[in-house]
DOTI-115202 format. One line per 2 residues: number of its first residue (from 1); for each residue z, x, y of C-alpha. Coordinates in steps of 0.05 Angstrom, whole numbers, always signed. Each point is the difference from the previous one (the first is absolute). Layout:
NUM> Z,X,Y; ...
***
This chain:
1> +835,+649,+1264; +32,-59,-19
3> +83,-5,-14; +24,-32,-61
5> +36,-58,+10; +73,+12,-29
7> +21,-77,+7; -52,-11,-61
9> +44,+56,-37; +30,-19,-66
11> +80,+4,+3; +7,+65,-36
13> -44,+32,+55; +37,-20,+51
15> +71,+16,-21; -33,+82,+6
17> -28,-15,+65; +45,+45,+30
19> -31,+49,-56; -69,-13,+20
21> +8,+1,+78; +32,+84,-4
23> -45,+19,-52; -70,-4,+46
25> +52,+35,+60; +14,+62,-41
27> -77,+4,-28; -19,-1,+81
29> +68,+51,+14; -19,+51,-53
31> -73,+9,+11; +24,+7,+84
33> +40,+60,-24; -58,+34,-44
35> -43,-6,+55; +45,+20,+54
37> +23,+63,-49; -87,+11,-3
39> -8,+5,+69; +60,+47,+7
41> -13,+40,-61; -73,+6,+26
43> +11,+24,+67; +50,+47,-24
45> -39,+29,-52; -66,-7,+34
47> -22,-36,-60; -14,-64,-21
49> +39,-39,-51; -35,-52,-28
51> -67,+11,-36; -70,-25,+42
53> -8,-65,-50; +68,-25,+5
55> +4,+1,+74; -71,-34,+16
57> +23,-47,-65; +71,-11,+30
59> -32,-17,+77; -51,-46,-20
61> +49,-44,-41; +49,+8,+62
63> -49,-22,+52; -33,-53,-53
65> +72,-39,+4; +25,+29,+65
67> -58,-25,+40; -56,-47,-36
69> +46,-39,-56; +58,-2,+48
71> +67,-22,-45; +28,-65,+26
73> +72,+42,-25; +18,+33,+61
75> +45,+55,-39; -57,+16,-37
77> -48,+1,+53; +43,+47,+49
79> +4,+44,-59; -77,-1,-16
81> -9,+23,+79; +50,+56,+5
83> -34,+27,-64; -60,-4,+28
85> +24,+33,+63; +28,+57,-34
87> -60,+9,-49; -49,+3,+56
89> +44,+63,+19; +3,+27,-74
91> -80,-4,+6; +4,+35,+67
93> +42,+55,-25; -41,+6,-66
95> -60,+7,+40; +33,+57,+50
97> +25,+33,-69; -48,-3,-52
99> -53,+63,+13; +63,+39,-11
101> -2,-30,-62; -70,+8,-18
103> -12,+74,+22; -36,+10,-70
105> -44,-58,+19; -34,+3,+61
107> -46,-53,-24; +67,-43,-2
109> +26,+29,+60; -55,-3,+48
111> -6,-75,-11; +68,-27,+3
113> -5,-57,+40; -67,-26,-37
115> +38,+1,-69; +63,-37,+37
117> -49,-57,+28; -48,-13,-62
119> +72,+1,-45; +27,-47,+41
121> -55,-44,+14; -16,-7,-73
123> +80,-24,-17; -3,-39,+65
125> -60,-43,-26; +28,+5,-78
127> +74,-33,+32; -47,-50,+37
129> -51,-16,-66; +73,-10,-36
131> +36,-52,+44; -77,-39,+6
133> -1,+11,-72; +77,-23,-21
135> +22,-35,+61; +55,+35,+46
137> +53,+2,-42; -31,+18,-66
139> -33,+60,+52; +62,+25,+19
141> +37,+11,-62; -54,+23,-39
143> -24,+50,+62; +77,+19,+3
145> -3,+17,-72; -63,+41,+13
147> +34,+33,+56; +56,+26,-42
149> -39,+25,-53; -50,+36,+43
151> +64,+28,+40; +35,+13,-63
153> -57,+42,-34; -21,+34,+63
155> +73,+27,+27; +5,+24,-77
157> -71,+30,-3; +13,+34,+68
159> +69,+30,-19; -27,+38,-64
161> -72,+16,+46; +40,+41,+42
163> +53,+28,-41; +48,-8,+63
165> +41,-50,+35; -30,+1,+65
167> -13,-58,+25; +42,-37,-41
169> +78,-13,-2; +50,-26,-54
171> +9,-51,+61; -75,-18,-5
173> +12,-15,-78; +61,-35,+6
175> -26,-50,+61; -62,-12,-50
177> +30,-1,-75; +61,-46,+33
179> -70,-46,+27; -23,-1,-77
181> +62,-35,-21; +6,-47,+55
183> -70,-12,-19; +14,-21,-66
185> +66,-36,+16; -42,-37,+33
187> -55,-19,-48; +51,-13,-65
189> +43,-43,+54; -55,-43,+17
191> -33,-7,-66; +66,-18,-32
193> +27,-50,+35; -67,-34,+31
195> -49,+11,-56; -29,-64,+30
197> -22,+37,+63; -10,+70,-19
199> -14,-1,-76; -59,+37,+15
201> +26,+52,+12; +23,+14,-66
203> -63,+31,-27; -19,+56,-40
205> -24,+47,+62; +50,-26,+43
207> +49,+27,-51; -49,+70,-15
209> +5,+5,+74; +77,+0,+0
211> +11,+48,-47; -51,+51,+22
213> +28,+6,+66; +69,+11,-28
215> -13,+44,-45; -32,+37,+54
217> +57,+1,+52; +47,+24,-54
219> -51,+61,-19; -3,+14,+63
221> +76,+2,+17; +2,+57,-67
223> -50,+36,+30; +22,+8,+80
225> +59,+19,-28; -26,+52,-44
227> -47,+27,+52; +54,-4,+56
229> +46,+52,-42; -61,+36,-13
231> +5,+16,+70; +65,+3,+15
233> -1,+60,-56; -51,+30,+30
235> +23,-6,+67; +65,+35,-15
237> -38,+51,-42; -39,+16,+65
239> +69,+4,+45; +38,+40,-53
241> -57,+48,-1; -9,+4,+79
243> +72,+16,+5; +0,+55,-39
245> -50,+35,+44; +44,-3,+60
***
């Protein structure tokens, strides 16, 4: 993927440079600690944290840049390879985890690892039709976009599926809704002060895209927290009740 030369910058651009070099470092930093919080919540909880679609979606973008449309930013590629590191152990774990999640499905559950590989294979070749399609770059941000949606929608659609907070952590939301905003520091950054460059990335969907997955991480902060105190009432309920009997 190729790097934008900054020397071609317009003044205003530069004078934020500083700006513009920490904002991509603490996109990379906050999606490290979702993931890392994933694996931990999963192997705690014998779970799995992040829904099938936004995993193989997540993967195939990561190895799509990691690997094939290698960054010529070496921040940015380091980061694309330690996510892809530590998602190819989210996918592990999800596999190991998920027919305790799919007991009522043994259609679902007997066939695991055939789901995991035709999901993946069909975002891996949808990443790759993109960046043929748009070029690298145009790939990457509008796959990114994607990604957050799909990652957005699925943590949310899991959370109220189960009814429970296993598998997931305020840690995991934090790591992921603090991503969304770096994500869009990013975008209104780059559009604003080299509309030249990246103009086109103030569009309509771009902007649909944006909100949705906001909106999402916000509902879904409201509702772990009304689900975790669910439990924690219930919990105490249950050790109130067992001390009484002894």
């Amino acid at each position: 993927m190729e790097k934008i030369d900054i020397s071609k910058a317009p003044p205003e651009y530069r004078q934020i440079q500083g700006i513009v070099s920490i904002l991509p470092i603490g996109y990379g930093v906050s999606f490290i600690i979702c993931y890392g919080a994933v694996l931990y919540q999963a192997f705690k909880d014998r779970s799995y944290g992040m829904s099938m679609m936004t995993i193989c979606c997540n993967f195939a973008w990561e190895l799509v840049y990691a690997f094939v449309h290698r960054s010529k930013d070496s921040t940015r590629q380091i980061v694309f390879v330690v996510w892809a590191l530590l998602q190819a152990i989210i996918l592990y774990s999800a596999i190991k985890f998920s027919p305790n999640e799919w007991k009522h499905a043994p259609l679902v559950q007997q066939n695991i690892l055939l789901i995991y590989t035709l999901c993946f294979l069909g975002f891996f070749s949808w990443h790759l039709a993109l960046a043929a399609y748009l070029g690298p770059l145009g790939g990457y941000f509008w796959g990114g976009y994607v990604c957050q949606a799909v990652m957005s929608v699925g943590s949310l659609s899991q959370l109220i599926t189960r009814g429970s907070t296993r598998g997931a952590s305020s840690t995991i939301w934090l790591g992921r809704f603090s991503g969304s905003l770096f994500t869009l520091a990013i975008s209104v950054v780059h559009i604003n002060y080299w509309p030249e460059v990246w103009g086109w990335m103030d569009n309509p969907l771009m902007r649909w895209l944006a909100v949705a997955f906001l909106l999402l991480d916000v509902t879904y902060g409201i509702c772990f927290r009304r689900i975790y105190q669910r439990e924690r009432t219930l919990e105490y309920a249950k050790n109130h009740e067992r001390l009484k009997h002894t």
